[in-house]
MDTraj code that builds the backbone (N, CA, C; nanometers):
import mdtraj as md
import numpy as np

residues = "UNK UNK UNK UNK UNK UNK UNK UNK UNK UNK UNK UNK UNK UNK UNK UNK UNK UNK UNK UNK UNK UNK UNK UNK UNK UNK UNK UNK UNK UNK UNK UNK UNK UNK UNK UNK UNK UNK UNK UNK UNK UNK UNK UNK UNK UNK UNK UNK UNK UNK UNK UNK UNK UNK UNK UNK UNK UNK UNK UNK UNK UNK UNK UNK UNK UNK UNK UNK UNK UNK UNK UNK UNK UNK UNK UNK UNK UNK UNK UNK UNK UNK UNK UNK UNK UNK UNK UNK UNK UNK UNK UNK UNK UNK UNK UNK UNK UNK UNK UNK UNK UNK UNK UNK UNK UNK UNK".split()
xyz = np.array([
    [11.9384, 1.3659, 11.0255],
    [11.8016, 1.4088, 11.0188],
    [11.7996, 1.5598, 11.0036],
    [11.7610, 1.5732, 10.9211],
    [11.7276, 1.7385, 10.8838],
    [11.6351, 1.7719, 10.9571],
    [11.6618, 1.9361, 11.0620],
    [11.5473, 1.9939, 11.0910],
    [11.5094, 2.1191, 11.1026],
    [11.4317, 2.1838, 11.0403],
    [11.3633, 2.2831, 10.9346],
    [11.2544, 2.3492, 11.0062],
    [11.2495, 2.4738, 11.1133],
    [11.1943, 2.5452, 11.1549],
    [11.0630, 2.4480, 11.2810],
    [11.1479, 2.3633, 11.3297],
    [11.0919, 2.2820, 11.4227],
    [11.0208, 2.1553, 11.3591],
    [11.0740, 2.1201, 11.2542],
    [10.9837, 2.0323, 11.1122],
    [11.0913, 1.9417, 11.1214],
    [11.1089, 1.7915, 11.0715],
    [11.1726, 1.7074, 11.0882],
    [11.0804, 1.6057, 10.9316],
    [11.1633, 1.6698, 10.7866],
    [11.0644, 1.6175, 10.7201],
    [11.1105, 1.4683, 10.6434],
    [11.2008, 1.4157, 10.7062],
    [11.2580, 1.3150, 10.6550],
    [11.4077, 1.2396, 10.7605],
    [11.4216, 1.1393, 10.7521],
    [11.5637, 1.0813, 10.8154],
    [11.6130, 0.9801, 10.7267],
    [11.7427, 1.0338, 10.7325],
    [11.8775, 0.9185, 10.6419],
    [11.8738, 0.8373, 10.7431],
    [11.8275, 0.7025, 10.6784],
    [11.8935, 0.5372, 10.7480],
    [12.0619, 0.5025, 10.6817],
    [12.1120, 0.4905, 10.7735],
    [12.2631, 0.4631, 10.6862],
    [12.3208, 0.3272, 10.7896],
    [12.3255, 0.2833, 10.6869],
    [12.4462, 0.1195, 10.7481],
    [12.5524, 0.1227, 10.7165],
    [12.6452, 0.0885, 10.8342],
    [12.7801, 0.0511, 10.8338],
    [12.8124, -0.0981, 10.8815],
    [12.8540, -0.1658, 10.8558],
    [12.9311, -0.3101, 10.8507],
    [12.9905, -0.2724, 11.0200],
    [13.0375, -0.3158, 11.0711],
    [13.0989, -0.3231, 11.2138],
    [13.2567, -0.2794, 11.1659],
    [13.2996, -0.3587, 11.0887],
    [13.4318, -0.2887, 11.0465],
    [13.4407, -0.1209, 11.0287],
    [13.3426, -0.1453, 11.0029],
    [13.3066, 0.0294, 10.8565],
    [13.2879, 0.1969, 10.9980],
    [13.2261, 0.0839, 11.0896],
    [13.1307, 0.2005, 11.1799],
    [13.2173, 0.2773, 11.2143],
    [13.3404, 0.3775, 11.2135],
    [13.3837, 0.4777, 11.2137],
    [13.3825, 0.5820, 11.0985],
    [13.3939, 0.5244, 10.9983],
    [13.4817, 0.5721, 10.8608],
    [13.3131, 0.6039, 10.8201],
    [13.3203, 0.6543, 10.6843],
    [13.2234, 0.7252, 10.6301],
    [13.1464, 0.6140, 10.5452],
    [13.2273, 0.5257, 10.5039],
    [13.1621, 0.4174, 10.4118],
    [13.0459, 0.3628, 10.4657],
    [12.9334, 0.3757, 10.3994],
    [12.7842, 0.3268, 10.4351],
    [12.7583, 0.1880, 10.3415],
    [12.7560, 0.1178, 10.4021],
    [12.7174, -0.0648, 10.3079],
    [12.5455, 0.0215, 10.2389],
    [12.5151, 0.1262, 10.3226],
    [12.3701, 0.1152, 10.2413],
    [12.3168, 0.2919, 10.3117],
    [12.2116, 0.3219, 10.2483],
    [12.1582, 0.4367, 10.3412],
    [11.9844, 0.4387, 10.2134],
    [11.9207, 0.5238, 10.2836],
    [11.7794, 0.5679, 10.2107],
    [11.7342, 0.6610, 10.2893],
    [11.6244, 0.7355, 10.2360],
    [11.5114, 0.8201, 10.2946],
    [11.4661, 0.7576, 10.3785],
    [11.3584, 0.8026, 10.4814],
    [11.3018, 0.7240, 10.5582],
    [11.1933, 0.8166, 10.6394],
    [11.0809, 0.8354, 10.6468],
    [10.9828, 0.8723, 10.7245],
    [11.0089, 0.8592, 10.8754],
    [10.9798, 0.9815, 10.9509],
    [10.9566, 0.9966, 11.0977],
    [10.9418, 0.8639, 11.1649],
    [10.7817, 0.8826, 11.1095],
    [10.7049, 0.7163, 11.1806],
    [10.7574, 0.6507, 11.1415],
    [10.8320, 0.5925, 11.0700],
    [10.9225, 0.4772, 11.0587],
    [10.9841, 0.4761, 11.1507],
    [11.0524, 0.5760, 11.1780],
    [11.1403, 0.5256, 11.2647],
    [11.1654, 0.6196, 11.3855],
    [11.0669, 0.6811, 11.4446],
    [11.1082, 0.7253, 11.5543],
    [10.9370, 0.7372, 11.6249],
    [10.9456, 0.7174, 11.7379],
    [10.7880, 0.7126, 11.8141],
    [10.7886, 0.8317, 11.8516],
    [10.6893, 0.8525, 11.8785],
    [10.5631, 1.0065, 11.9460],
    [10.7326, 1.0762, 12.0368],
    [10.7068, 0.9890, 12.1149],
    [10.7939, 1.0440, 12.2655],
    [10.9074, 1.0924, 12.2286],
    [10.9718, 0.9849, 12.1380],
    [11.1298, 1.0724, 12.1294],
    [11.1420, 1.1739, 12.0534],
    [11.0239, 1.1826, 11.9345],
    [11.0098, 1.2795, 11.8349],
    [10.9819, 1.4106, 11.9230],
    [10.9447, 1.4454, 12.0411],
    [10.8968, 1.5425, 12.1206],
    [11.0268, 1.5441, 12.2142],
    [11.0877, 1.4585, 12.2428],
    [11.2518, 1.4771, 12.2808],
    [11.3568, 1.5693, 12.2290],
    [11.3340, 1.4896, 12.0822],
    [11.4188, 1.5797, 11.9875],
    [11.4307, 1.6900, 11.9550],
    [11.2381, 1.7312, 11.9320],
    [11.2326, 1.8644, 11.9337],
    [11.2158, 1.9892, 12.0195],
    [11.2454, 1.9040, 12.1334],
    [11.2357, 2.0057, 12.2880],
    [11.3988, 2.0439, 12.2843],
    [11.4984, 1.9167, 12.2550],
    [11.6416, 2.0026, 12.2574],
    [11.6717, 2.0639, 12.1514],
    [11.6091, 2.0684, 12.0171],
    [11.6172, 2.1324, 11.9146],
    [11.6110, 2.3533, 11.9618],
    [11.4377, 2.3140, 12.0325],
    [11.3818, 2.4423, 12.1016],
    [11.4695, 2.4914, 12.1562],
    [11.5125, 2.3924, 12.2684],
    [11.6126, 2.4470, 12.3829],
    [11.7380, 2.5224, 12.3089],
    [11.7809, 2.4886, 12.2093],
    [11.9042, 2.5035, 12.1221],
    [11.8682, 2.6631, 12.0595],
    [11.7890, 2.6824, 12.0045],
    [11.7152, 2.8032, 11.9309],
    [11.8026, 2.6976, 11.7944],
    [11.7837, 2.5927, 11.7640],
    [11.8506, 2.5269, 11.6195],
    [11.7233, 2.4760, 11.5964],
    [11.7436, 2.6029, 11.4554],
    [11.5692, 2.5858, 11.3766],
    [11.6136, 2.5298, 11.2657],
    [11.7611, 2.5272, 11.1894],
    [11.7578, 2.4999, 11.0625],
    [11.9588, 2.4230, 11.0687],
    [11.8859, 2.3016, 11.0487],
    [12.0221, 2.2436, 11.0430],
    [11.9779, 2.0483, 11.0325],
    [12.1319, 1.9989, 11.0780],
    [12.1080, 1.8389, 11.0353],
    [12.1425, 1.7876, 11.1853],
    [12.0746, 1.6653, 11.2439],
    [12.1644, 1.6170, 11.3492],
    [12.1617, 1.4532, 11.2961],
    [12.2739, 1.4314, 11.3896],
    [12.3289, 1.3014, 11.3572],
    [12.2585, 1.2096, 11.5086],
    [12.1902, 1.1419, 11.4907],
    [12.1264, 1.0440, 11.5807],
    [12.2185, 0.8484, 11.5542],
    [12.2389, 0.8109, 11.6994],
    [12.2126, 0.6890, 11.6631],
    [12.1195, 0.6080, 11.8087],
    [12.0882, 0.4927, 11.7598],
    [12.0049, 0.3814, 11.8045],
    [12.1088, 0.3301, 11.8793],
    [12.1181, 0.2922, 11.9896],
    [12.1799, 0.1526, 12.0984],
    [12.1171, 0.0501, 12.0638],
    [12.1774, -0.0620, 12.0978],
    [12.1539, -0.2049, 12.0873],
    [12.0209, -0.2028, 12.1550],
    [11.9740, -0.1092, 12.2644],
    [11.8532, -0.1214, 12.3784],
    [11.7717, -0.0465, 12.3427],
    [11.7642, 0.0167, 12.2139],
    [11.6678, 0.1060, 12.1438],
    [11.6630, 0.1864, 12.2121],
    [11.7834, 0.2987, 12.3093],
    [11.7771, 0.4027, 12.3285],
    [11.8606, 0.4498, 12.1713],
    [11.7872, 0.6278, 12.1899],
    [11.8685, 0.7210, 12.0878],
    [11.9318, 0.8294, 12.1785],
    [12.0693, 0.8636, 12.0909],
    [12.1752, 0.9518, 12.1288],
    [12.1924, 1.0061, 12.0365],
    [12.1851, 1.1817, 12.0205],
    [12.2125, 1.2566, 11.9538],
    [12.3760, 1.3139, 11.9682],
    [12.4216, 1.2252, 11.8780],
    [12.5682, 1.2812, 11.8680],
    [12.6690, 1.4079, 11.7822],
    [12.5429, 1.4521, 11.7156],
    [12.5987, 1.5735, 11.6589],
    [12.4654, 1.6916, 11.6298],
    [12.4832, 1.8302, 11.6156],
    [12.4087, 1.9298, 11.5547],
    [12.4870, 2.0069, 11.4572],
    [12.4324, 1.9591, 11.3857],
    [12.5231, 2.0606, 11.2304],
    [12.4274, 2.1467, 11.2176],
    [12.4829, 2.2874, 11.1787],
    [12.4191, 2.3849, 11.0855],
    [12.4082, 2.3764, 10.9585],
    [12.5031, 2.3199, 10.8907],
    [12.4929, 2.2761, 10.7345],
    [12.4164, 2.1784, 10.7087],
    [12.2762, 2.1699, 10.7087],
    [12.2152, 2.0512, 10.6135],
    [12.2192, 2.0337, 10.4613],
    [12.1896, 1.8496, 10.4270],
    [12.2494, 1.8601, 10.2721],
    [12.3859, 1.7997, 10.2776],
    [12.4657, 1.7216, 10.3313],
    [12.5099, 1.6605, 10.3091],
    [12.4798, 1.5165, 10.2774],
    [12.4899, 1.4721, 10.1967],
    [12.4282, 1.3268, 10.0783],
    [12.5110, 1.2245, 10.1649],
    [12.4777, 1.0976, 10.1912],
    [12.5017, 0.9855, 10.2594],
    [12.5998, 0.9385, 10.0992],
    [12.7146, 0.8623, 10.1317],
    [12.7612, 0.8017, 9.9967],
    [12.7187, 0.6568, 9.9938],
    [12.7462, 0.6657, 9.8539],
    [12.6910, 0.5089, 9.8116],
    [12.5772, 0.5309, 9.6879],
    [12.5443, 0.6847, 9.7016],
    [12.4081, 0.7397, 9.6335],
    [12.4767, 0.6823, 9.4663],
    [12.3423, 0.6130, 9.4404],
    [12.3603, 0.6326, 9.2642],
    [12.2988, 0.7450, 9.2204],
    [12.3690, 0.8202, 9.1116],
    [12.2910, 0.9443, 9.0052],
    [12.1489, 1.0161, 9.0963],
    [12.0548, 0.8574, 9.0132],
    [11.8926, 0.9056, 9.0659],
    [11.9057, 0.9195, 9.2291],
    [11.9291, 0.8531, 9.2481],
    [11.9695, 0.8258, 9.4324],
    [11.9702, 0.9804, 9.4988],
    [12.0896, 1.0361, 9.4226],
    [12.1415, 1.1711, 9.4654],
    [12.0323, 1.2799, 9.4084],
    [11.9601, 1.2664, 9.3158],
    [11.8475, 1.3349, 9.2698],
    [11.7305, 1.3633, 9.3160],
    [11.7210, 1.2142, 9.3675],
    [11.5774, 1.2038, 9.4766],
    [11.6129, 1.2718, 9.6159],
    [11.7365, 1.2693, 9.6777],
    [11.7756, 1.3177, 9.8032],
    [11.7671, 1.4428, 9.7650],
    [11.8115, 1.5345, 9.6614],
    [11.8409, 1.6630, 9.6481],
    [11.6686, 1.7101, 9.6204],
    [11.5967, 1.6055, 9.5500],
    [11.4572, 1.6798, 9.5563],
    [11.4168, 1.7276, 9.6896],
    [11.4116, 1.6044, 9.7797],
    [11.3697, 1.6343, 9.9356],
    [11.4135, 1.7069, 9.9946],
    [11.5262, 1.7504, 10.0120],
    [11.5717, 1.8566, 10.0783],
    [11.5592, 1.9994, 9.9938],
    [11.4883, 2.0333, 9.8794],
    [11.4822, 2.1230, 9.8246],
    [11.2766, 2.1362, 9.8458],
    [11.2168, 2.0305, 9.8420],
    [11.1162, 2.0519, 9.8784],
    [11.0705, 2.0876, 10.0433],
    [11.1497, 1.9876, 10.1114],
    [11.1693, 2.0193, 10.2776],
    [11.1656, 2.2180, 10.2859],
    [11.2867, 2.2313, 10.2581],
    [11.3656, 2.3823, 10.2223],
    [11.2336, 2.4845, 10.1627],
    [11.1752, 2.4707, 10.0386],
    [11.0323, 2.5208, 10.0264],
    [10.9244, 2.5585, 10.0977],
    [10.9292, 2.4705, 10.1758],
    [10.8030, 2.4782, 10.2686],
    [10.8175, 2.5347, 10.3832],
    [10.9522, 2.5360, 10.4083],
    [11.0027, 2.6801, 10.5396],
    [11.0053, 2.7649, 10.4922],
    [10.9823, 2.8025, 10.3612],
    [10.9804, 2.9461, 10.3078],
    [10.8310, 3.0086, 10.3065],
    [10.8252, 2.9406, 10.2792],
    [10.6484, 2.9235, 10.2628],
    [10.5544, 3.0028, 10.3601],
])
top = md.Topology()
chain = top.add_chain()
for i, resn in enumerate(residues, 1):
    res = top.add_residue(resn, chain, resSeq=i)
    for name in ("N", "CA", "C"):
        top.add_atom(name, md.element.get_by_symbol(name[0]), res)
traj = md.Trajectory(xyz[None], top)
């Protein structure tokens, strides 16, 4: 999940097979809206340890438990890394969003 001056304007869904779930290979991934997939509360979670962090501009790696808790298992400074599996357009449409995301903190 990219997040962009306290802004959170999009999240990679990425699947791994049970075999797969270490390794990088994704059976699948897409864009995905906030409200899709994250409620009020944790979205105000996220961005309270974001605050706490002074990490205004970077990617974190979230996952879901079986019990629909979330665990933030990584904070990258480098956002923009592409989920694989992307076809051509795939990788085009991702590179739009994060270039439009990126815009609007300039802004």
């Amino acid at each position: 999940m990219p997040v962009f001056n306290g802004q959170i304007p999009f999240l990679w869904l990425k699947y791994r097979s049970p075999r797969d779930r270490f390794t990088r290979r994704n059976s699948g991934a897409r864009a995905a809206t906030v409200e899709e997939v994250l409620r009020q509360d944790e979205l105000e979670r996220i961005l309270r340890f974001c605050d706490r962090l002074c990490f205004n501009y970077g990617e974190l790696d979230l996952m879901r438990d079986i019990d629909g808790k979330i665990y933030i298992m990584d904070a990258n400074n480098t956002p923009g890394v592409l989920p694989s599996g992307f076809s051509p357009q795939e990788r085009r449409t991702a590179l739009d969003l994060y270039t439009k995301a990126f815009r609007e903190l300039m802004i």
